[in-house]
Every structure is written in structure tokens, then in C-alpha cells.
C-alpha positions in Angstrom: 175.2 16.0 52.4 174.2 14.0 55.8 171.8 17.2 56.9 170.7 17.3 53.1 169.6 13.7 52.9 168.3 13.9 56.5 165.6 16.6 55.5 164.6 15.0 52.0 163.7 12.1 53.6 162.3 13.6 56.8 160.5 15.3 53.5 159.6 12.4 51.8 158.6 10.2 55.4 156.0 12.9 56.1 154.7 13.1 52.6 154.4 9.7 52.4 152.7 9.5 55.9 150.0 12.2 54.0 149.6 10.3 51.1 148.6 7.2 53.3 146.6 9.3 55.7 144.4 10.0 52.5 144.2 6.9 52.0 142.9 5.8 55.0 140.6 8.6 55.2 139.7 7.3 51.7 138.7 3.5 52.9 137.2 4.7 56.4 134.6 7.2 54.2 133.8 4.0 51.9 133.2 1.7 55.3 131.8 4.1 57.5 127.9 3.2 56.4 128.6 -0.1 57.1 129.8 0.6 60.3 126.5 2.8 61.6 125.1 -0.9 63.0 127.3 0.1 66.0 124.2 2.8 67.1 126.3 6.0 68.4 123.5 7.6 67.7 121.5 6.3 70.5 119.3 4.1 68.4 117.9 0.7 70.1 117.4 -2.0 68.3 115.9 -4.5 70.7 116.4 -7.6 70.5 116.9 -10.6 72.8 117.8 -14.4 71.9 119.5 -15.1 68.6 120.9 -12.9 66.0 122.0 -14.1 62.8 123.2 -13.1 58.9 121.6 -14.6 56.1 124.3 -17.1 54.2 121.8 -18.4 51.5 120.1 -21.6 50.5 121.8 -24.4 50.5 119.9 -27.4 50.2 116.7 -26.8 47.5 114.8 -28.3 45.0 112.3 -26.4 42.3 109.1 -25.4 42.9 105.9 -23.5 40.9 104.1 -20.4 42.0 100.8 -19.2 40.3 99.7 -15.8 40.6 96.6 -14.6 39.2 97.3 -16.6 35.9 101.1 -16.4 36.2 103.6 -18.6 36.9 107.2 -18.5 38.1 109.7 -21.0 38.7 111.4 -20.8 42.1 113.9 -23.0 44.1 112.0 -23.9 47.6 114.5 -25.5 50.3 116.4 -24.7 53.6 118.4 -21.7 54.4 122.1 -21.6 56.3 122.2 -18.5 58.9 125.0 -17.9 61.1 124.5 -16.5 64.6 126.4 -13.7 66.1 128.5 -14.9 69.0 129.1 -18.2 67.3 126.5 -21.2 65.9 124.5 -21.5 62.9 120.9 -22.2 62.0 118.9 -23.6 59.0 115.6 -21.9 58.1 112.8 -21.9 55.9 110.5 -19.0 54.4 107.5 -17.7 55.4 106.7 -15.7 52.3 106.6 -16.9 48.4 107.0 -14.0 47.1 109.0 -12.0 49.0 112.6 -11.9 47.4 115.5 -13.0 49.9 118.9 -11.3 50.5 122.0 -13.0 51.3 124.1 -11.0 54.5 120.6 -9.9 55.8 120.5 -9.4 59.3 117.8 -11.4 61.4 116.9 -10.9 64.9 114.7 -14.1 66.7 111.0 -12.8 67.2 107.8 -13.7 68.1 104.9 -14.9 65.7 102.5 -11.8 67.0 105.5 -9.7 65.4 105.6 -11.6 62.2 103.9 -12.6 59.3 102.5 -15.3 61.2 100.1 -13.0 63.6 96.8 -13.6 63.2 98.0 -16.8 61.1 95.1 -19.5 61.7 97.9 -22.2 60.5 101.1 -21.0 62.3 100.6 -23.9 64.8 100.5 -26.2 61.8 103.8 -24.8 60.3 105.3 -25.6 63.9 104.4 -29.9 63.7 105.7 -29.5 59.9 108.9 -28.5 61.6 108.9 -31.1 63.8 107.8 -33.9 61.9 109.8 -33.3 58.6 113.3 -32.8 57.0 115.6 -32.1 58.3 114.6 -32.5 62.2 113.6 -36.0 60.9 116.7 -36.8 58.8 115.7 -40.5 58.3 114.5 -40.0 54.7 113.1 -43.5 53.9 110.9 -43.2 56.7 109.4 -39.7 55.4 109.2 -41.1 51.6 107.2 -44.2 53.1 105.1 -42.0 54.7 104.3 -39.9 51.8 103.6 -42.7 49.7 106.7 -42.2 47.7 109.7 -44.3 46.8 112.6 -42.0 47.5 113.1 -38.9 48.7 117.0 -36.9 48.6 117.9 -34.1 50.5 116.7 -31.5 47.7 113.2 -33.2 47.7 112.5 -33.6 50.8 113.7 -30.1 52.0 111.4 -28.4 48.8 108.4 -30.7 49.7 108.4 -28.8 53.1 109.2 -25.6 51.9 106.3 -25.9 49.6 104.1 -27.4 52.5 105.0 -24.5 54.7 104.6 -21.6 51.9 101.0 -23.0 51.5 100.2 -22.9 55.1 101.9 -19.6 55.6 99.5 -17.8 52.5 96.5 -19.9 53.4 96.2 -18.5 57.0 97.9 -15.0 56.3 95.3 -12.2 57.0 94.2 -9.7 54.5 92.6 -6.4 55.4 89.0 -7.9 53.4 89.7 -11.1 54.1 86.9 -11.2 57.1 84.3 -9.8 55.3 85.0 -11.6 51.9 84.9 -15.3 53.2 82.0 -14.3 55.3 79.8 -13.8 52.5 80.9 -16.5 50.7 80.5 -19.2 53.9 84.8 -19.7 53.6 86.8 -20.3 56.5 89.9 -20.0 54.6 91.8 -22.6 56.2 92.2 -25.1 52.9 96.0 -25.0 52.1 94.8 -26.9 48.7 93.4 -26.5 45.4 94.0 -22.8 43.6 94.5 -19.7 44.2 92.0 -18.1 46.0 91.7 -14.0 45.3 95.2 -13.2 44.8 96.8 -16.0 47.1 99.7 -17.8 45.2 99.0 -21.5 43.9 102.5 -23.6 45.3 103.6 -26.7 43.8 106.8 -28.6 44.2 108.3 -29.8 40.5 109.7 -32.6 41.8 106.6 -35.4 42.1 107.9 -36.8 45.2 108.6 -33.6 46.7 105.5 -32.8 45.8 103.7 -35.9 47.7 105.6 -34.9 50.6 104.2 -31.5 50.7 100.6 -33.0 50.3 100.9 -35.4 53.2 102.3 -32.5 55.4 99.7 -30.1 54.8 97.1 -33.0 55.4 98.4 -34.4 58.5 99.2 -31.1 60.2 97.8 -30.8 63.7 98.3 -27.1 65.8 101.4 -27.0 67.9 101.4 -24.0 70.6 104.5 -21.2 69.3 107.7 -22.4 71.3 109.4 -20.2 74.1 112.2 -17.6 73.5 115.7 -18.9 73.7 116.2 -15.7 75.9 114.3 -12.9 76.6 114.3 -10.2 79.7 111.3 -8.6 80.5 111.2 -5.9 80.9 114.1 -4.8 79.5 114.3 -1.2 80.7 113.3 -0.5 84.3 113.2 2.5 86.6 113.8 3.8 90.4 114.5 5.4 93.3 119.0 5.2 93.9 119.3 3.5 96.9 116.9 0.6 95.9 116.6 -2.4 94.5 114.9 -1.7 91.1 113.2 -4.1 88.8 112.4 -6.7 88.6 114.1 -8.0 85.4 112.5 -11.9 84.5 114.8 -14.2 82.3 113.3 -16.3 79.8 115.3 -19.1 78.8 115.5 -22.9 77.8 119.0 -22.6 78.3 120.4 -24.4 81.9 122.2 -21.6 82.6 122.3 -17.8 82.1 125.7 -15.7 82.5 124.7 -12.1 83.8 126.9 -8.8 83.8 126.7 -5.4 84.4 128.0 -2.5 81.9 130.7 -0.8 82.6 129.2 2.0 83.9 127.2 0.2 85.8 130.1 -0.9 87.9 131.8 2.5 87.9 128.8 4.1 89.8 128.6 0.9 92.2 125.4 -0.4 90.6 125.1 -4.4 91.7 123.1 -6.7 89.8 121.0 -9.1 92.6 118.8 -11.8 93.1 115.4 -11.3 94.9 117.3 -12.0 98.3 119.0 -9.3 97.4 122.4 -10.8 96.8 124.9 -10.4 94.2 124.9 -12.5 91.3 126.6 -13.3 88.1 124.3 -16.2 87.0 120.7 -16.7 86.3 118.2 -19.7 85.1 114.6 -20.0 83.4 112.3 -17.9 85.4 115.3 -16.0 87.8 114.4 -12.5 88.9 117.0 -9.5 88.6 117.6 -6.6 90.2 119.5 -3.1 89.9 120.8 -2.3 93.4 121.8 1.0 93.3 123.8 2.7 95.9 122.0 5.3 98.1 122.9 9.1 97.3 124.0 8.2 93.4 123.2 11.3 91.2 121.0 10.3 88.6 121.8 8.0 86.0 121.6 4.9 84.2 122.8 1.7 83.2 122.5 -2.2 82.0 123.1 -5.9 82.5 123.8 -8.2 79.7 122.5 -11.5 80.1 124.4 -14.6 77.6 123.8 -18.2 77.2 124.6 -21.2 74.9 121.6 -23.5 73.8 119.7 -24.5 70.7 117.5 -22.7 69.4 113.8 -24.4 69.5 112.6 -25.2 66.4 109.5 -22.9 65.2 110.8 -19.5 66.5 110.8 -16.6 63.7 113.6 -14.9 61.8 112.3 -11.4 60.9 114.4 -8.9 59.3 116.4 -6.5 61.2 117.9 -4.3 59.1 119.6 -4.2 55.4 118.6 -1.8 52.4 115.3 -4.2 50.8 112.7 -6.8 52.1 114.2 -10.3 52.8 111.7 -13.3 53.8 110.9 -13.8 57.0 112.5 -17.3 58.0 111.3 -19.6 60.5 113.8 -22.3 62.5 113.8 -25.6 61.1 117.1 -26.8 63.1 120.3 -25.0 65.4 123.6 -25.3 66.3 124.4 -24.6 70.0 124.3 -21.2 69.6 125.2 -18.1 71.4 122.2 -16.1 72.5 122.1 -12.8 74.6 119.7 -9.6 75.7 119.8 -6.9 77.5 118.2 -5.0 80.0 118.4 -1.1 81.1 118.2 0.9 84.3 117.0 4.7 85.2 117.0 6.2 88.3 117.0 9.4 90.4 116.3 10.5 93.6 113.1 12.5 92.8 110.8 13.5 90.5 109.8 11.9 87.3 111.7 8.2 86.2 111.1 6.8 83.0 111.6 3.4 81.5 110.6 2.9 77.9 110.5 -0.2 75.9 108.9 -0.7 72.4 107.0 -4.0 70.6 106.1 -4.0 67.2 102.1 -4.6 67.4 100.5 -6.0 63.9 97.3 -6.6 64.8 97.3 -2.7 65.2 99.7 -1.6 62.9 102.3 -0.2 64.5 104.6 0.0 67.4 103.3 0.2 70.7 105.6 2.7 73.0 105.4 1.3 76.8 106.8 4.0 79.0 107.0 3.9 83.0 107.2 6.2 85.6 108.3 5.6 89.2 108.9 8.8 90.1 107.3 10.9 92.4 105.6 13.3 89.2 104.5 13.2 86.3 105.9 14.3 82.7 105.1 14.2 79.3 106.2 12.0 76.7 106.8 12.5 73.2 107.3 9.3 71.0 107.1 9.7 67.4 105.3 12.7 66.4 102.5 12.1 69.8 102.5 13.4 73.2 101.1 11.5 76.3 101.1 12.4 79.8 102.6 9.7 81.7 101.2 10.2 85.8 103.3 9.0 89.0 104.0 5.0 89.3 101.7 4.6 86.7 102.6 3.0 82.9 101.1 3.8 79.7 101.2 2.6 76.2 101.5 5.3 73.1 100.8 3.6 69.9 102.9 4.7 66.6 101.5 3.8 63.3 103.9 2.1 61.2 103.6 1.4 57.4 104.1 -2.9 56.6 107.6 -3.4 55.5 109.0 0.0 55.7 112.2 0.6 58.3 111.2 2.8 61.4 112.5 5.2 63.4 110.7 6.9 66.6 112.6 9.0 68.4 111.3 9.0 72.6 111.8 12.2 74.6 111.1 12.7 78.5 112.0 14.4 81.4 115.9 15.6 82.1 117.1 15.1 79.2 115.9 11.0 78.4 116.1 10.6 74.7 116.0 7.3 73.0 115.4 6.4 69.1 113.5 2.9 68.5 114.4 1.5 65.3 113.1 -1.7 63.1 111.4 -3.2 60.3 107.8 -3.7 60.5 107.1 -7.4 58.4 103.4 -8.1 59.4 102.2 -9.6 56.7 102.9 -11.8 53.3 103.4 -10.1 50.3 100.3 -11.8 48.2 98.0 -10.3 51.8 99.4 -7.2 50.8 98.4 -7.3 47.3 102.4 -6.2 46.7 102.9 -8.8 43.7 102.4 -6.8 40.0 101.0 -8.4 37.2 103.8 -10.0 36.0 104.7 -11.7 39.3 107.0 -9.3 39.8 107.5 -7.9 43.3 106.2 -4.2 44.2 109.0 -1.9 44.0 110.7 -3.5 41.0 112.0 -6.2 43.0 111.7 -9.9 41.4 109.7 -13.0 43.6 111.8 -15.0 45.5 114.0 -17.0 43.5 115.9 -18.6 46.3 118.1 -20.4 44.8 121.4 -19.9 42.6 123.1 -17.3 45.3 121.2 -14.0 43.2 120.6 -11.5 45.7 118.1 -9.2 44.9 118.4 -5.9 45.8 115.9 -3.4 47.0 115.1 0.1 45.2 116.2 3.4 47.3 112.6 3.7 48.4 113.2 0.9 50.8 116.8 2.5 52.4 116.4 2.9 56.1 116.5 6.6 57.4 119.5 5.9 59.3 121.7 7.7 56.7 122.0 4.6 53.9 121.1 7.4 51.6 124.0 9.4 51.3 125.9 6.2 50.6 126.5 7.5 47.5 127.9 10.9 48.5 130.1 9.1 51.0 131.3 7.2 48.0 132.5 10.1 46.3 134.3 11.7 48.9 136.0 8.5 49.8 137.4 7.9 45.8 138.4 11.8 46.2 141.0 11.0 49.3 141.7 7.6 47.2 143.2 9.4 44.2 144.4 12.2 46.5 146.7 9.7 48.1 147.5 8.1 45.2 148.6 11.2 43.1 150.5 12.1 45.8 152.7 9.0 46.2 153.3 9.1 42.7 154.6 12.9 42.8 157.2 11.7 46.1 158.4 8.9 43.9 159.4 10.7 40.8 160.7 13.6 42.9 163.0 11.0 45.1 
């Protein structure tokens, strides 16, 4: 009976260990999109500075938008983000009527990358952040300056949301924009009165919220776009082994920059140095770094990672960096101390060809601009997206990759011995009224609704927008997951009733 009951539940143990495994299997299948963020594909996503998620809006008031005849009632107010690494920021919106999507991911960027490039009123935007809620929290002293008798938290933060919507439409390029005001003697920089072909009208509900936004968008004065709170540059480089290659300049307002090699940067003896050529695990505003790698290395690669805590300066741009639809680009109205970090790649080989690639996303042309290096000792030939380029000895050229306005991108890079990289983003250049995107109803091209901010509602985008990273066969995934979910299931059952 002992060696009887010893196998039945050896029996049941490993059924049971089955059932769970099915499970499992079940769960990982349903996560596993989710989990494709981690890039083992090789994709690059670059970013340096802040990252953040989305939370929502969390301090808002209502405000009006008229389209073309329409009109829809939003709420206009400050966002919550929370940075990766630890911190948190509040935002506002750069475009009316793009919808907004709460756990959106945001990379820090620059306004030539944003909806702001080519924005005759982005410097404007900048003071508004600096001289109203909530970097000037004192709310008295900003409802006596806009000649109103009380201001709360609501109103004041939807009086600058609506100031700033009407600054960021006003100035936003359109593709006949040049040649229509032109004609018509229009400079376009009024942020007043109505809409002007196809821009939204934006009015606050709330009258002194309203008087708020009117004194903003009249006292406004240009404010120069503010420094990354890191950035290295470039942020791949390439060499001969047995020399110092770079060099790799930190951008920073932080006092101090930590700086670390990958791990297989250490395994092959790769040194990060200074420009005296000594080793060194810190760095500062303007610091110089270098790869040293060890003579006679066969050919490889590696990185540093460079991390500070500061806050963020006020007037650097949120754009989206990844997620299935369009969300807002935001723009910083206030930070935490905040975790912030970027990274920076090394090639090298003894001879022939070296590349070094790095991308930007270029909106006054449309696209993404492909900068690939070689210091090698011969040439090769790239292929970025679809193009070829020849790319000559110690020389650097710059293939350009049209990119259509708000769809997710993938280029895949090819060179010499094997170098294969995928560069991947969103391209947000422009507002959604420049874009003629709105319908007739007000509704958002693509069957999404306008952005109304408030009440949590996340609005989702159509399967035209899902990145070609594999976000379509979610649903496929799905299935296959609820099959080893019920697999399991059944099976635990059947060991029960037969025990």
C-alpha cells in the first residue's frame, strides 16, 4: 500500500506540476506583448534624460474648443507623470485635439522634434511656464494680476492650459500656411480672436480662468528652449582597439553625473576615461568621455551608461514613445528630483570599415535623419530603411528616411560585418488641427474622440495606429494563452476527482 500510495501521488505531484505549467505558459503568452519594451530584438529607442508614464490629469478645470462651427467641451489642466528610476512630473498639453492616454510612455525631447518645431510661439509657451501656476503657486498674486478676484487650483491650472493650447495652434505650421498668410498680409502670430482656417477657437469656462489665459497670452515675451537634463552626444562612436575612441560630451544641469560601463564592456577590458586619459566613474556639465580599448581586442562593441538626479527644467517636451494610439505631446510645467540617464555605444576593430549610427527625428524634413560614421580604413555601404548610401573612410554622412506624422517607425540599419540595428519611434511633428486630422464633428481622425482630458477616460487608438513591433498579433497571443488557461484548469479538475 506504501509503494501504491507513493506512485499515485508521485502521479498526481507531476500532473499537478503540468497543470500549473499550463498555466503559466497560459499567463506568460497573455504578458508577453507587454514585455517586448525590453528590445531583444535589437531595436533602439534613443533616448536620453527623463522617461516617464502618463498617470492622468489631476488638477483641471473646463474649457471650450470651436472647430469650424463646432464646439466640444473639454477639461484643460495639469498632468501627473511618473519618471522611470524614481520622481514624478506635472505637464501640460501641446495639442487640443489630440486625445491623451493614461500609462503612455514619454521620453524628454527637444522642440525641433515636437510639435513645437517651426513654432513661432514656443518661446512664449516657455515664460507662460515660468510665470504661471503652478511654478508660481502664490494664487492671489496671479488673480491680481489677471484682474480677477480669486483664482483656485482648477482655474488657474485651466487658464494656462488654455493660454498655452492657443499659443501652441497659433504658431503650429501648416503645409499652406506660408503661402496662405502671404497673400492675405497675416503673420499668424495672434493667439486671439477665432479661428482662423481650421485652427481651433480655445476658451476657458470658468471667467477667471479665462482672464488668466488672456493676460498670459498678452504678456508673453520669447524665452530661449531650456537645456537637456542629460544628453550624450554622440551616443554611438567608433575606432581603432587600442585607442581611446570618442569623444562622448555630457549634457547636464545636474552637479553630478555617475558613469558605468556595460557588462561586456568590462569583460573585454574596455575602460571608460576622461580626456587625460584616466579612468573615471563620474562626469559633470560639459565632461568628455572616452572608450579606451585594449590593443589586440577582436572586434566588438559596447556602452557606458551615464545617471543623475536633478529636476527637470521647466519647458522641455514630453513626446510620445510608444503605446498602441496618439497621446498629446506634454510640455514640463514642474519636477520632482528625478532620476534621469542615457546612453552611449562603442564599435571597433582593428581594420577596415567602423560604423557608428545614430538617428534624430527631423520635422522640418519629415522624417528621420540616419547619421552613420566611419573610422575605418574603407569604405562600405549602408542600408537604412529601404536606401543605400556609400559611406567613405573617416568621413560621416546623413541618409534621410521619410516618415509619415504620427505613425510609429521602424528602420532597420545594415553595414559592414554583420552591424545591424533597428531605430524605432513615433514621429509627432505637428498639431492635429495643422494636420487637418479633426472630422467634421470634432471628432479625431481615425475614430478617435478630441481630447477630453479629464474624468480618467482613456481613449484608445484604432489598429491602424499599432506599432509594427508585433502589437498585432495581440489578439492571437490572446488565444493561445486562454487555450493553456483552460488546459491547466481541466486538468486539475480531472487529478482532483480521480484522487
Amino acid at each position: 500500500m506504501t509503494l501504491v500510495r507513493g506512485r499515485t501521488t508521485a502521479h498526481r505531484l507531476a500532473v499537478t506540476a503540468v497543470a500549473a505549467g499550463l498555466c503559466t505558459a497560459g499567463m506568460t503568452a497573455l504578458a508577453s506583448p507587454a514585455q517586448a519594451g525590453g528590445r531583444p530584438d535589437g531595436t533602439v529607442e534613443q533616448y536620453g534624460g527623463a522617461q516617464a508614464t502618463l498617470v492622468g490629469l489631476t488638477t483641471h478645470g473646463p474649457a471650450v474648443i470651436r472647430t469650424d462651427g463646432e464646439r466640444q467641451e473639454v477639461s484643460a489642466g495639469l498632468f501627473e507623470m511618473t519618471v522611470a528610476g524614481g520622481g514624478s512630473l506635472q505637464t501640460y498639453g501641446l495639442d487640443a485635439l489630440n486625445p491623451v492616454q493614461a500609462q503612455t510612455r514619454y521620453a524628454e525631447g527637444s522642440w525641433k522634434s515636437s510639435t513645437l518645431h517651426g513654432n513661432r510661439n514656443a518661446g512664449k509657451i516657455r515664460w507662460i511656464l515660468e510665470h504661471s501656476y503652478p511654478k508660481v503657486n502664490d494664487l492671489q498674486k496671479l488673480a491680481d494680476a489677471a484682474g480677477t478676484r480669486h483664482l483656485t487650483p482648477q482655474s488657474a491650472a485651466a487658464g494656462t492650459q488654455v493660454a498655452i493650447w492657443r499659443f501652441a495652434e497659433a504658431g503650429s505650421q501648416r503645409p499652406d500656411d506660408h503661402t496662405h498668410d502671404k497673400a492675405r498680409g497675416h503673420t499668424g502670430d495672434s493667439a486671439h480672436g477665432t479661428a482662423r482656417h481650421g485652427r481651433p477657437e480655445i476658451t476657458a469656462v470658468d471667467p477667471a480662468a479665462e482672464k488668466l489665459a488672456d493676460r498670459l497670452v498678452k504678456n508673453a515675451r520669447s524665452m530661449p528652449e531650456p537645456g537637456a537634463s542629460l544628453a550624450l552626444g554622440p551616443a554611438e562612436v567608433s575606432g581603432r582597439n587600442g585607442d581611446r575612441v570618442g569623444p562622448v560630451t555630457v549634457r547636464t544641469n545636474a552637479t553630478t553625473v555617475s558613469v558605468a560601463p556595460d557588462p561586456h564592456a568590462v569583460s573585454r577590458g574596455v575602460r571608460i576615461v576622461d580626456k587625460e586619459g584616466k579612468e573615471t566613474d563620474t562626469a559633470h556639465n560639459g565632461s568628455r568621455l572616452y572608450f579606451d580599448v585594449p590593443p589586440g581586442s577582436d572586434p566588438g562593441s559596447a556602452s557606458l551608461t551615464a545617471e543623475a538626479a536633478t529636476k527637470i527644467p521647466a519647458g522641455r517636451v514630453f513626446t510620445q514613445a510608444g503605446g498602441r494610439g496618439r497621446s498629446q505631446t506634454q510640455i514640463l510645467a514642474g519636477s520632482s528630483r528625478s532620476t534621469v540617464s542615457a546612453t552611449a555605444g562603442v564599435n571597433w576593430a582593428p581594420k577596415g570599415p567602423v560604423p557608428a549610427a545614430t538617428f534624430e527625428e527631423d520635422c522640418a524634413k519629415g522624417g528621420v535623419g540616419i547619421t552613420v560614421a566611419n573610422h575605418g580604413d574603407e569604405p562600405f555601404t549602408l542600408r537604412a530603411g529601404g536606401q543605400r548610401a556609400e559611406i567613405p573612410q573617416d568621413d560621416t554622412r546623413t541618409v534621410m528616411v521619410p516618415v509619415e506624422e504620427d505613425q510609429p517607425y521602424r528602420i532597420p540599419v545594415a553595414g559592414p560585418n554583420g552591424y545591424e540595428k533597428t531605430f524605432s519611434g513615433v514621429l509627432d511633428c505637428a498639431t492635429s488641427a495643422a494636420t487637418d486630422s479633426v472630422g467634421p464633428h470634432g471628432a479625431v481622425a481615425g475614430g478617435e474622440r478630441p481630447a477630453t482630458v479629464g474624468g480618467g477616460e482613456a481613449v484608445m487608438g484604432s489598429s491602424k495606429d499599432l506599432a509594427e513591433t508585433g502589437s498585432g498579433g495581440t489578439h492571437l497571443m490572446a488565444l493561445i494563452a486562454v487555450g493553456f488557461v483552460v488546459a491547466g484548469g481541466v486538468t486539475m479538475i480531472l487529478v482532483r476527482r480521480r484522487a
